[in-house]
C-alpha positions in Angstrom: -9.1 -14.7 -9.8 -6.4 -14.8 -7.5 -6.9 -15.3 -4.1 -5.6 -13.1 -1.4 -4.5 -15.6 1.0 -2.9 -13.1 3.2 -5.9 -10.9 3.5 -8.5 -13.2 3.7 -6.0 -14.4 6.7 -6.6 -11.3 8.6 -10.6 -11.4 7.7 -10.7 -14.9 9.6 -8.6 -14.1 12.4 -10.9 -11.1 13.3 -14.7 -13.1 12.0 -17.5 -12.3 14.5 -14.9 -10.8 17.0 -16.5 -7.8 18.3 -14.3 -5.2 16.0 -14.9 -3.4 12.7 -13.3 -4.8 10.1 -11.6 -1.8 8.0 -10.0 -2.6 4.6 -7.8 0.0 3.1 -5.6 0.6 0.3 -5.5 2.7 -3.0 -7.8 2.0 -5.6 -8.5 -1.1 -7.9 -5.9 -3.2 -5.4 -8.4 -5.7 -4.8 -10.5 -4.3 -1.8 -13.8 -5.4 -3.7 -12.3 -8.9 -4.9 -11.1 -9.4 -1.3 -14.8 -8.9 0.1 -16.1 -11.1 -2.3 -14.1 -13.7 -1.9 -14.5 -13.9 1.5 -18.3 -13.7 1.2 -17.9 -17.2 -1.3 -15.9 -18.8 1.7 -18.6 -17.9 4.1 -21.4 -19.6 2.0 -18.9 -22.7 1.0 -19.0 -22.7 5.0 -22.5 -22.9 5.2 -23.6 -19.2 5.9 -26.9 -18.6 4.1 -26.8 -15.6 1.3 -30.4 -13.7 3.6 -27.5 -13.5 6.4 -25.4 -11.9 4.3 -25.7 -8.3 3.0 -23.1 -6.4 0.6 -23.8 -2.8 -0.5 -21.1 -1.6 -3.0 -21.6 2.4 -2.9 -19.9 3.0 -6.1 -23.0 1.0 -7.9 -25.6 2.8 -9.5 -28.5 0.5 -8.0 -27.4 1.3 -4.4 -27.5 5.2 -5.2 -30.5 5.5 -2.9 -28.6 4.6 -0.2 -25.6 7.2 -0.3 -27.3 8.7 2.9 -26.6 7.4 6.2 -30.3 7.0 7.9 -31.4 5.1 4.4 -28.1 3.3 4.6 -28.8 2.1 8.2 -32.8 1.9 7.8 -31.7 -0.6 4.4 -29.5 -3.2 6.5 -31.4 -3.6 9.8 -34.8 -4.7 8.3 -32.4 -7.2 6.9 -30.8 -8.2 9.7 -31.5 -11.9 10.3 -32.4 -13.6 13.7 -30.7 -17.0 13.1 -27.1 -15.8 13.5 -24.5 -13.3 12.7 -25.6 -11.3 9.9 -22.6 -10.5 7.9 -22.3 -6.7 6.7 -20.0 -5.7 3.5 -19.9 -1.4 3.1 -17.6 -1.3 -0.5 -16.1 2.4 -0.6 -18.1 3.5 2.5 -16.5 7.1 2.4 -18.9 8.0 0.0 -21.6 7.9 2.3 -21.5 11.7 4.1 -21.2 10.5 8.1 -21.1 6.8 7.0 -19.4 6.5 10.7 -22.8 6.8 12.8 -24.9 4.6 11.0 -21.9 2.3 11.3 -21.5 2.6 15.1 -24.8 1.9 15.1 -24.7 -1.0 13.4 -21.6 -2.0 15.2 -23.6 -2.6 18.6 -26.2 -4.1 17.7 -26.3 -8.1 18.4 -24.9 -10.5 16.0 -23.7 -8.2 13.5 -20.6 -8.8 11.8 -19.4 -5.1 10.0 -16.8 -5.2 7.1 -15.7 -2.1 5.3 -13.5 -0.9 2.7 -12.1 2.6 1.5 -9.6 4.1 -1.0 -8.5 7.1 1.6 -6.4 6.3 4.9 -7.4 9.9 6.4 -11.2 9.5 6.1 -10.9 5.9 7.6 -8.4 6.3 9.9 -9.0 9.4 11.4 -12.8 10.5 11.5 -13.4 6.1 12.1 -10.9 6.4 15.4 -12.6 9.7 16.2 -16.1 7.8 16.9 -15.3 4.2 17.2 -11.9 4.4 19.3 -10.8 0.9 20.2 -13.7 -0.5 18.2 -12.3 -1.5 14.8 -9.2 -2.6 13.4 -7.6 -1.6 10.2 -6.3 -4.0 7.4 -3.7 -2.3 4.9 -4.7 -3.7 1.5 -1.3 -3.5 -1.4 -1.9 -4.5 -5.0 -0.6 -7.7 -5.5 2.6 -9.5 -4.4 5.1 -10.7 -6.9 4.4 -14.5 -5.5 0.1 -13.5 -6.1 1.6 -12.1 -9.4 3.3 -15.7 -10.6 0.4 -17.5 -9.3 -1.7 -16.6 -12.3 1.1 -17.5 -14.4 2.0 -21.4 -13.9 5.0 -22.1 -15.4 6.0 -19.1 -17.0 9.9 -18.0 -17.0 9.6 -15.7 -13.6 12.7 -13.6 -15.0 10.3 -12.4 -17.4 7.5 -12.0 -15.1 9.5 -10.0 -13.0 10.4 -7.9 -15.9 6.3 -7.2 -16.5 6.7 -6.7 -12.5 8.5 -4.4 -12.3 7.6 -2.4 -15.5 3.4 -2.9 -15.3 2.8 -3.4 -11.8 0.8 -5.1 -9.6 -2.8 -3.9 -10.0 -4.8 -7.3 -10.2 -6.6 -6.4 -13.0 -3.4 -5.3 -15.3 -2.8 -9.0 -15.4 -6.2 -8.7 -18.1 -4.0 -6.4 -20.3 -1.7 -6.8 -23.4 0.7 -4.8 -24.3 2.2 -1.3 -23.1 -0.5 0.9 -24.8 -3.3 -1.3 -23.0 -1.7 -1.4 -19.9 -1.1 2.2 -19.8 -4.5 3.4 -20.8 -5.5 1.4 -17.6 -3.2 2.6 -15.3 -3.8 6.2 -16.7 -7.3 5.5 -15.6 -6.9 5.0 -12.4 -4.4 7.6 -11.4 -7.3 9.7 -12.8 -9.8 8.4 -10.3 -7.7 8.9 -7.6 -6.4 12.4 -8.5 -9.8 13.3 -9.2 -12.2 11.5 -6.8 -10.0 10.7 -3.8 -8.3 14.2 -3.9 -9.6 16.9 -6.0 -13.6 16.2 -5.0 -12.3 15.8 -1.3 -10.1 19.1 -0.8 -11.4 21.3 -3.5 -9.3 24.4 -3.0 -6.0 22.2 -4.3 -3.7 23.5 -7.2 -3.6 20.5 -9.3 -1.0 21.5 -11.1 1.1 21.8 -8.3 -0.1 18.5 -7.0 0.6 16.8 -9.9 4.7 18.6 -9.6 5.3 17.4 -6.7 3.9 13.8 -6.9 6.4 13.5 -10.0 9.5 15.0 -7.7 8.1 12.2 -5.2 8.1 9.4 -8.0 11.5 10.9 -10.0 13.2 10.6 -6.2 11.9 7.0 -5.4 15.0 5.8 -3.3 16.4 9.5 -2.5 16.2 11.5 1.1 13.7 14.4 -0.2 12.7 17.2 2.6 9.6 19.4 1.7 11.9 22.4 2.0 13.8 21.0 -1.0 10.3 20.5 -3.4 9.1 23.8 -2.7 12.1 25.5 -3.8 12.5 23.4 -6.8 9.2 24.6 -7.8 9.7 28.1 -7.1 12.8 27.9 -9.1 11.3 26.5 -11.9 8.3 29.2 -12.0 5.6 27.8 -9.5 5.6 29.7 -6.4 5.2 26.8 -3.6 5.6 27.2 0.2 6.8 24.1 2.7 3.7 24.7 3.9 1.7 23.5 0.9 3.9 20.8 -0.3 3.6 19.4 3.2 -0.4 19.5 2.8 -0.1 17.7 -0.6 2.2 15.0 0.2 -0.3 14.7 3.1 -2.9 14.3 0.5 -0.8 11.9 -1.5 -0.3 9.8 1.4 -4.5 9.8 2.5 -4.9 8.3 -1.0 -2.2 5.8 -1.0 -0.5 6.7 -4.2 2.5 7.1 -2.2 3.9 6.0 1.3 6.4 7.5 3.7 9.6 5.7 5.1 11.2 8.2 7.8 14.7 7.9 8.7 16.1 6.3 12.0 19.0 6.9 14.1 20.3 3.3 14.2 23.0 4.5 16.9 21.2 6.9 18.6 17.7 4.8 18.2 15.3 7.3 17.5 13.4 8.2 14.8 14.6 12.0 12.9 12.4 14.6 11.6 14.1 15.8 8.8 14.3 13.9 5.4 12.4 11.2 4.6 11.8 8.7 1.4 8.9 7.6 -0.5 7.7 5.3 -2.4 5.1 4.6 -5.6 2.2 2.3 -4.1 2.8 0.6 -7.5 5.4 0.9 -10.1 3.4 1.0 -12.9 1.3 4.1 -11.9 4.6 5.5 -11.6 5.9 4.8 -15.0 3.0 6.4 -16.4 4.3 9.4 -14.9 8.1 9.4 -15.7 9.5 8.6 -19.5 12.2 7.6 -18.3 10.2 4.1 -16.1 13.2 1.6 -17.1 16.2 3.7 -16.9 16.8 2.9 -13.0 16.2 -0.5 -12.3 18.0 0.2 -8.4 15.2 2.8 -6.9 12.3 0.4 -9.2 14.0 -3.0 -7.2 14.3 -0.8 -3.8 10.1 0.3 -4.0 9.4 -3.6 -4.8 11.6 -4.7 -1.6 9.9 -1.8 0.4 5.8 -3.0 -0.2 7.0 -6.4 0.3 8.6 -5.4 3.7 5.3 -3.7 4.3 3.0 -6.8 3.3 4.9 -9.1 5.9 3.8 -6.5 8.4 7.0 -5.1 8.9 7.4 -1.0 9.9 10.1 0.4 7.4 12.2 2.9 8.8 15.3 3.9 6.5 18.3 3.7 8.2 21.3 6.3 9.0 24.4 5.6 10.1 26.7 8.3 10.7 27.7 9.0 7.4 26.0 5.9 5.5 22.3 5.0 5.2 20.9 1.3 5.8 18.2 1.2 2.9 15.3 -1.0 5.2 15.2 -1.3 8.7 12.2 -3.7 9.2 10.3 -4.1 12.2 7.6 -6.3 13.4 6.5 -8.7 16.3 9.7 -11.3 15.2 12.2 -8.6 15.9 14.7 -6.3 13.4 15.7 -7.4 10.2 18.3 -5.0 8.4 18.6 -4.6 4.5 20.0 -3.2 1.2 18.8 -3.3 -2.3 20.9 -3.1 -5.2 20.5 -4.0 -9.2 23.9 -5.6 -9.0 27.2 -6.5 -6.9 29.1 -8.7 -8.8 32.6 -6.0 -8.9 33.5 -6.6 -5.5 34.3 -3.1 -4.8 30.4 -2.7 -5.1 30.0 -5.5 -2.9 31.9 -4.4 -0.4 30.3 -0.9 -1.1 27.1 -2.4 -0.2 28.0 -4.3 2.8 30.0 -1.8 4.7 26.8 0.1 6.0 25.8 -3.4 7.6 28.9 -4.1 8.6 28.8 -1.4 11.1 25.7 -2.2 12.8 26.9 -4.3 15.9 24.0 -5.6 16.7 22.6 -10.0 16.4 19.8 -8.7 13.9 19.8 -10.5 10.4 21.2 -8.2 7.4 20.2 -9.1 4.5 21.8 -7.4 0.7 19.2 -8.0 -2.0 20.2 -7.5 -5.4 19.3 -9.2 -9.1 22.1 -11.2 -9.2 21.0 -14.7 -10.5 22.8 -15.9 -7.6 23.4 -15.5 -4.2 26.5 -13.8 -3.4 27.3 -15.9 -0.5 27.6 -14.8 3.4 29.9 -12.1 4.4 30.4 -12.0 8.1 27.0 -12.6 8.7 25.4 -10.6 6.1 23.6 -13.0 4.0 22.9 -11.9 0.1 20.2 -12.7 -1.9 18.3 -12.8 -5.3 15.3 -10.5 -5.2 13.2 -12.8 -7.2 14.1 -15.6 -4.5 13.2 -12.9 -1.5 9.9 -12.3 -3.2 9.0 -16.1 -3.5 10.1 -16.9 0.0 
């Protein structure tokens, strides 16, 4: 089992603080492990297991309690009187208004509230709705490439990266050998997500039409896309579509992290734009299952990786435009700005200087970083450092 360091970081930092603890993320990232994990660390610490009391709602045995009242009549004549009692809710969004029996739980003394849900929408916005100011959300991400080569000691990380970048990072695909088993998995869960996180939640979708325009999103990984664009793509192609709806699915998409949203920023004008916008696969091996062609553009596979690593170090991604040219990563967060661009390879130094130019131009003291998988740094160019992804990954 590989421990999420990063997460459980967060978990400490906000331990018996007078918050709910919300863990989010798509599917099968580790939400569950993460809980347990932290429950192990607990009673290493000393916590006994009668203060501690975990309820995973996607469990058969715990079927009694998928209404609220039972849920909440179940954990307080278990609350203990020595002490926090410590209170895991696993895939709470199944529970229909899950939010007022956790409120109520929430202000009672010594309770300690952790839970976990595979849909931003449901946890984000009917949570804030009730319990404004009162809980704090932690953005879960299947694993990092450095989690990734922890469960591989001593293995060529060329290779691994390889697997990275064509498998993904789901935890558990680490368990799988070969394409066939690794896709069977994967086709799994897009399944659950499509089905239970979507389809069972907005039951008046088109599927079909779901489904086109989640592959336009994954075919374009990298590109500017505009909702405009999709729908008439669709139409074209025999599947009358307004903006309207492809708005509402990507919105959809989004609530069930299969894919995430980088808008563009003005970098002279220093405002965020409303038109355009890229996204990214939550994991690139969900979206190989959904293109044939997975290997055949290593750039836009390398620029996704870069992007959920900017996002695990807490950064907010904004894609960059400059005039005419586009900064692939602006990345924000309480250090400052950090500036980058991701490409396979910039050896020929027209490429190079291709690749710098857009960072060039930003006048700025922020560091620019050019990431590519060279298998060596390409040197500092005016102050834009470059840099192998591998070694960015492992940093």
């Amino acid at each position: 089992m590989i421990l999420r360091e990063q997460y459980l970081a967060k978990l400490r930092m906000f331990r018996e603080k007078d918050v709910i603890k919300v863990v989010t993320g798509i599917r099968r990232c580790g939400k569950s492990t993460l809980l347990e994990q932290f429950r192990e660390e607990l009673i290493r610490e000393g916590v006994g297991e009668d203060r501690i009391i975990y309820i995973n709602f996607e469990d058969l045995a715990y079927e009694n309690l998928l209404d609220y009242h039972a849920m909440y009549d179940y954990i307080t004549a278990r609350l203990s009187d020595s002490g926090y009692t410590y209170i895991f809710l696993d895939e709470v969004q199944r529970v229909p208004e899950f939010q007022k029996a956790v409120d109520s739980l929430y202000i009672k003394k010594n309770t300690d509230v952790y839970v976990t849900g595979s849909n931003s929408d449901l946890l984000s916005s009917e949570l804030a709705t009730l319990l404004t100011g009162r809980y704090i959300e932690i953005r879960m991400l299947p694993l990092s490439f450095k989690e990734y080569v922890s469960a591989f000691p001593g293995a060529d990380k060329k290779e691994l990266f390889r697997n990275y970048l064509t498998y993904g990072s789901m935890p558990y695909i680490l368990n799988m050998t070969g394409r066939e088993a690794a896709d069977i998995y994967l086709n799994g869960i897009y399944h659950t997500i499509i089905m239970t996180d979507i389809a069972m939640r907005h039951p008046q979708t088109d599927m079909s039409v779901l489904e086109s325009i989640l592959r336009y999103l994954m075919h374009n990984v990298g590109n500017l896309v505009s909702s405009a664009n999709i729908a008439n793509t669709l139409t074209s192609s025999g599947r009358k579509t307004s903006y309207n709806t492809v708005e509402k699915y990507i919105s959809f998409l989004t609530e069930s992290y299969l894919i995430y949203e980088a808008p563009r920023y003005d970098v002279k004008g220093k405002q965020h734009l409303k038109s355009l916008s890229k996204y990214y696969a939550a994991d690139t091996g969900l979206r190989g299952i959904l293109l044939a062609n997975r290997e055949s553009d290593i750039g836009h596979i390398l620029e996704n990786v870069i992007y959920l690593e900017l996002l695990r170090r807490g950064c907010k991604v904004s894609v960059g435009k400059l005039d005419d040219r586009e900064v692939d990563f602006i990345a924000e967060n309480s250090d400052g700005i950090e500036y980058f661009k991701v490409a396979a390879t910039a050896l020929d130094p027209d490429k190079l200087k291709t690749e710098l130019e857009p960072l060039a131009r930003i006048k700025d003291n922020y560091p620019k970083t050019l990431i590519t998988l060279d298998d060596y740094d390409l040197g500092t160019h005016n102050g834009i450092r470059t840099q192998n992804a591998i070694d960015f990954l492992l940093k």
